[in-house]
C-alpha positions in Angstrom: 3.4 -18.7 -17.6 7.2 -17.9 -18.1 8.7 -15.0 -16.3 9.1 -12.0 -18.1 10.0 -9.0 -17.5 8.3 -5.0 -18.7 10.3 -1.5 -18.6 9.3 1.5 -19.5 12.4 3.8 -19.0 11.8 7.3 -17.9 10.8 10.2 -20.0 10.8 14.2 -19.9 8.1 15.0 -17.5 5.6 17.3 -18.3 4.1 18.9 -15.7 5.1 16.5 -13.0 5.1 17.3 -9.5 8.0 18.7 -8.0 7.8 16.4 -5.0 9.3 13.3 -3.4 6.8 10.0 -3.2 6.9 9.8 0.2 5.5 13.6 0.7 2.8 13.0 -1.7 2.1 9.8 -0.2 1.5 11.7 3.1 -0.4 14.3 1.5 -3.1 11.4 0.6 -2.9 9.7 3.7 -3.8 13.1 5.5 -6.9 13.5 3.1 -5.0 17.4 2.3 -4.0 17.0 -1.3 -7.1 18.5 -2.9 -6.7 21.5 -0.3 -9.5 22.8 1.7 -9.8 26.3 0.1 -12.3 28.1 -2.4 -12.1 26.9 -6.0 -10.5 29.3 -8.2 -12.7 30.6 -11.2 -12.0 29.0 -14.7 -12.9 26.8 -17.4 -13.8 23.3 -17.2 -12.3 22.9 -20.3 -15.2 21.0 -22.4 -18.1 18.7 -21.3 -17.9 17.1 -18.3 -19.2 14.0 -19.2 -17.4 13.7 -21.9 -13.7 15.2 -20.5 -14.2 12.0 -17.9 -15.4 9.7 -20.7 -11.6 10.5 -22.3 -9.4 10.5 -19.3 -7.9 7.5 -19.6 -7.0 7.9 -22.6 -4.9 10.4 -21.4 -2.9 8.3 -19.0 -2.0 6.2 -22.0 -0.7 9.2 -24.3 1.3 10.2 -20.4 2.6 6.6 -20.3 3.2 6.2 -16.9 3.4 7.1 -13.6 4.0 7.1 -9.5 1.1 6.3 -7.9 0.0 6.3 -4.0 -3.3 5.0 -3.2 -5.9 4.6 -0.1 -8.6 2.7 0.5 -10.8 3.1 3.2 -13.5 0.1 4.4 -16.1 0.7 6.8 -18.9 -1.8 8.1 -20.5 -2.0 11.4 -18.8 0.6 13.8 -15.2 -0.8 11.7 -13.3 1.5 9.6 -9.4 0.6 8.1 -7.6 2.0 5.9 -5.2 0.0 3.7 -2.0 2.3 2.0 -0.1 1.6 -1.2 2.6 2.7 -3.5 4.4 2.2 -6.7 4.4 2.8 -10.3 2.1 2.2 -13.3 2.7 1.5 -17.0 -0.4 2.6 -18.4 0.4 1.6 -22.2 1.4 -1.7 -20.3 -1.0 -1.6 -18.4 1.1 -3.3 -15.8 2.6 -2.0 -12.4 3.9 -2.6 -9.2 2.1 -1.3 -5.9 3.8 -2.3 -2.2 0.5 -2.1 0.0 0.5 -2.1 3.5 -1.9 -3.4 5.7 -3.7 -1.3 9.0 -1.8 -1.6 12.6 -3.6 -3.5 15.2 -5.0 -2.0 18.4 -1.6 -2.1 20.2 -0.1 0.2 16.7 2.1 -2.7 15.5 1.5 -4.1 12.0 0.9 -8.1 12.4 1.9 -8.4 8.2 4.5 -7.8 5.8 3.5 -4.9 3.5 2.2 -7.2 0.2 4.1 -6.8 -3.4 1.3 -7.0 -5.8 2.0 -6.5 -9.7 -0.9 -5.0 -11.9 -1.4 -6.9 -15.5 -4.0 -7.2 -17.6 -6.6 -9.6 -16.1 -4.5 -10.8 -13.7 -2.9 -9.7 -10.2 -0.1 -10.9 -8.5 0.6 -11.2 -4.6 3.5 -11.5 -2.9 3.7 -11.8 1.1 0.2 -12.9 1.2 0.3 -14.7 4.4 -2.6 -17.0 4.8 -0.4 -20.0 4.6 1.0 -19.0 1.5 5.1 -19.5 1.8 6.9 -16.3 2.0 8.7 -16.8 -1.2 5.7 -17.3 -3.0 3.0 -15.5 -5.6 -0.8 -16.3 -5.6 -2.1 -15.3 -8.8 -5.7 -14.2 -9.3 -7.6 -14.3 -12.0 -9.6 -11.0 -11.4 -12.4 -11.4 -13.4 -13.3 -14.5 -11.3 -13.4 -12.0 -8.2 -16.7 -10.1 -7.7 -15.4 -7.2 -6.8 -13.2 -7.0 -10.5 -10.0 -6.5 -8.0 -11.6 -3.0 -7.4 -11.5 -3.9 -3.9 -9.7 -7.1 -3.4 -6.7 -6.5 -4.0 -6.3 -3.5 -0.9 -5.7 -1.1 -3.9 -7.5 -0.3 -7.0 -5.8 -1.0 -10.2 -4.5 2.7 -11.3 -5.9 2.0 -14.9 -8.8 0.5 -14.0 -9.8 3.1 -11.8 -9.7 5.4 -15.0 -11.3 3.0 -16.9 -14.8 3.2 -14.3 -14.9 6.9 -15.6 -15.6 5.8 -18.8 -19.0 4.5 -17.7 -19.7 8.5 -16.8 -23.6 9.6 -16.6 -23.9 12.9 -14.9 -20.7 14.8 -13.9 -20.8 18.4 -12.7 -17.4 20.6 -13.3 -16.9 22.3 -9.4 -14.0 24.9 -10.3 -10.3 24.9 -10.0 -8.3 24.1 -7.1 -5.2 22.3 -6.5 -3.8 18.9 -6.0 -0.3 18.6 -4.3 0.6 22.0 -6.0 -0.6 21.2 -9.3 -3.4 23.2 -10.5 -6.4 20.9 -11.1 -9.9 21.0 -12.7 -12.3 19.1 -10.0 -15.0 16.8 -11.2 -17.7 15.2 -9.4 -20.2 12.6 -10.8 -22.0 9.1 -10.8 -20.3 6.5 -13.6 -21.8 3.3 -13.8 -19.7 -0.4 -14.2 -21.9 -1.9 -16.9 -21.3 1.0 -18.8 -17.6 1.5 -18.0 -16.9 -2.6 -18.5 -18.6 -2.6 -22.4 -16.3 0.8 -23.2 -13.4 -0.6 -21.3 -10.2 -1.7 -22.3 -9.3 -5.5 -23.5 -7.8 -6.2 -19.9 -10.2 -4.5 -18.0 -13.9 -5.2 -19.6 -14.4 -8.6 -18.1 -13.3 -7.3 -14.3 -15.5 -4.5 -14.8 -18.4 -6.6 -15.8 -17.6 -8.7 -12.9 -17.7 -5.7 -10.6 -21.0 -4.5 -12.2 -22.6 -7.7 -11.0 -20.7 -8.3 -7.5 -21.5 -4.5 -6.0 -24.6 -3.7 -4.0 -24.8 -1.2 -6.9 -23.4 -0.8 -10.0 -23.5 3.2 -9.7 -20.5 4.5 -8.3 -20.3 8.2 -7.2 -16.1 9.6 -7.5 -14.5 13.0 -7.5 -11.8 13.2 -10.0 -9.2 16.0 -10.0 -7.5 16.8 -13.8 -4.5 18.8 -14.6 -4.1 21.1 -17.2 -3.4 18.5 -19.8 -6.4 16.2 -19.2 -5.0 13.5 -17.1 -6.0 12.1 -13.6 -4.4 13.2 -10.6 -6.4 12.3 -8.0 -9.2 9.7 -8.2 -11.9 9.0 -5.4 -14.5 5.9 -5.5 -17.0 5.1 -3.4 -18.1 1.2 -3.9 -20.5 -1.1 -1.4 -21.1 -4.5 -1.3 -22.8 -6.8 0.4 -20.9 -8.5 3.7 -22.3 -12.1 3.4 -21.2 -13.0 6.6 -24.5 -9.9 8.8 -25.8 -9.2 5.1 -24.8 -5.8 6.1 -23.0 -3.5 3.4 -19.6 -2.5 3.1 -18.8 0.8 2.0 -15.8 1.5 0.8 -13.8 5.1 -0.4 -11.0 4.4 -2.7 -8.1 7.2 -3.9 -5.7 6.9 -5.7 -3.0 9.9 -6.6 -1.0 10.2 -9.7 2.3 11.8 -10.1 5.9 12.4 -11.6 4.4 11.3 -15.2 7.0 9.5 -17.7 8.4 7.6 -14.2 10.5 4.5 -15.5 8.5 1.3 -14.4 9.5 -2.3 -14.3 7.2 -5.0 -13.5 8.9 -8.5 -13.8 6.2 -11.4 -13.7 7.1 -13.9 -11.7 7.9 -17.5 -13.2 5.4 -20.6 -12.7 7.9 -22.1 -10.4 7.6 -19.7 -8.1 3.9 -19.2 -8.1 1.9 -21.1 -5.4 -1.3 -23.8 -6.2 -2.2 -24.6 -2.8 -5.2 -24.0 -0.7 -5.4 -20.7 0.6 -6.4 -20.1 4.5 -9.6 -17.6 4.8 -8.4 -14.4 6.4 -11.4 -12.4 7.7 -11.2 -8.9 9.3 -13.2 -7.2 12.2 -16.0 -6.2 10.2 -15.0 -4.6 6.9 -12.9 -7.6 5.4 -9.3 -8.1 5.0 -9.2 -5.5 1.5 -6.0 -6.9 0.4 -6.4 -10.5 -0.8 -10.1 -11.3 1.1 -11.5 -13.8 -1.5 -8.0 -14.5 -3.2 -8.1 -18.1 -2.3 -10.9 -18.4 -5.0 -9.7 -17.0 -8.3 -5.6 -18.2 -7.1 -5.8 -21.1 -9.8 -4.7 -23.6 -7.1 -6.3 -26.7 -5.3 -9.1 -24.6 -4.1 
């Protein structure tokens, strides 16, 4: 692969929030964006089934945007949270996400925050540790990982997040309420990954397939939160899978909040130089996995 490099420069933003990152970043960390209060009174604006079918397809008329994201792993007594943020090129589909791995018991982080870059079938990790060389990418091939990088990667790729609601079978519209300020419409349903991986895009129906095959099921309940104009602003997943190690299940709850639509993105792929083939240590966590980069070593297309 030759290095290359993908901008999107920024555009007129319609409708964006009116916010820094870092605020809205804490907003989804506190679990508070959605807001506790009643839902206000109003239209759900067509089918539900079908408005979630369509909503990424919306991203892709936005173009792009600043995402933060949160994913949350519990499995026997063990619960971490892994945090990310960065930008996403959904006509691309590419982007850049810094994710930053839980603090040990004594509050100190024992790893770098990981640079990953989003493309099409592929994701990119910088900082991986695990006897990787700092200066180094592992590449992954995510529709060798069972989890379609829904999981793996400690975030879930912003488009293909959108792309599991096109696998949509029952969705209930529950009333307007707000997400960081912006008025919302808030959905909840049950999509399912076979569904969403034969509707999916080009870069996203093998992953999905794979994911529909790795879970402990391939139904996957979410509340999604849509503005005014159709698109995602806040996306929750709940996904379990089997932890081969006790056969017991991992259940994990991933979010990811969109913002500041028409955000300039630039994802520069790395060159083949300066992407690692060697073997790659296996990093376990205390119960509920490492999230970021747990399995990388086998889809890295090194000497595995």
């Amino acid at each position: 692969m030759v290095g290359r490099e993908r901008e999107r420069r920024g555009r007129r933003s319609v409708g964006g929030l009116a916010v820094s990152g870092g605020v809205v970043c804490v907003c989804l960390a506190a679990g508070a964006c959605s807001g506790p209060g009643a839902a206000v009174e109003g239209s759900g604006a067509g089918d539900p089934v079908a408005v979630l079918h369509g909503a990424a397809d919306r991203l892709v008329a936005a173009g792009s945007a600043k995402a933060c994201t949160a994913m949350e792993m519990a499995s026997g007594g063990t619960r971490v949270t892994i945090r990310g943020e960065g930008v996403y090129d959904f006509e691309g589909r590419s982007g850049r996400l810094k994710v930053r791995l839980p603090q040990d018991p004594a509050g100190t982080s024992g790893h770098r925050p990981i640079t990953e870059l989003l493309t099409p079938g592929a994701l990119f990790m910088k900082n991986r540790g695990a006897g990787v060389p700092a200066d180094k990418w592992v590449r992954v091939e995510t529709a060798s990982l069972s989890d379609g990088n829904l999981v793996t990667g400690g975030a879930t790729d912003p488009f293909a997040a959108a792309e599991v609601l096109r696998g949509t079978r029952t969705a209930t519209y529950l009333g307007r309420t707000e997400v960081a300020g912006t008025p919302v419409r808030h959905y909840r349903g049950t999509a399912d990954l076979a569904r969403a991986a034969r509707d999916a895009s080009d870069g996203n129906r093998q992953a999905l397939a794979a994911a529909a095959e790795g879970f402990a099921t391939a139904e996957v309940p979410f509340d999604a939160y849509l503005d005014d104009d159709g698109r995602i602003r806040k996306l929750r997943h709940r996904f379990s899978f089997a932890n081969g190690r006790d056969e017991g299940t991992v259940a994990v709850a991933s979010t990811t909040l969109l913002y500041d639509f028409g955000a300039a993105v630039r994802v520069r792929l790395p060159e083949d130089v300066d992407i690692y083939t060697g073997r790659i240590a296996e990093q376990r966590g205390d119960g509920a996995g490492d999230g970021a980069g747990d399995g990388a070593g086998d889809g890295a297309g090194g000497k595995n």
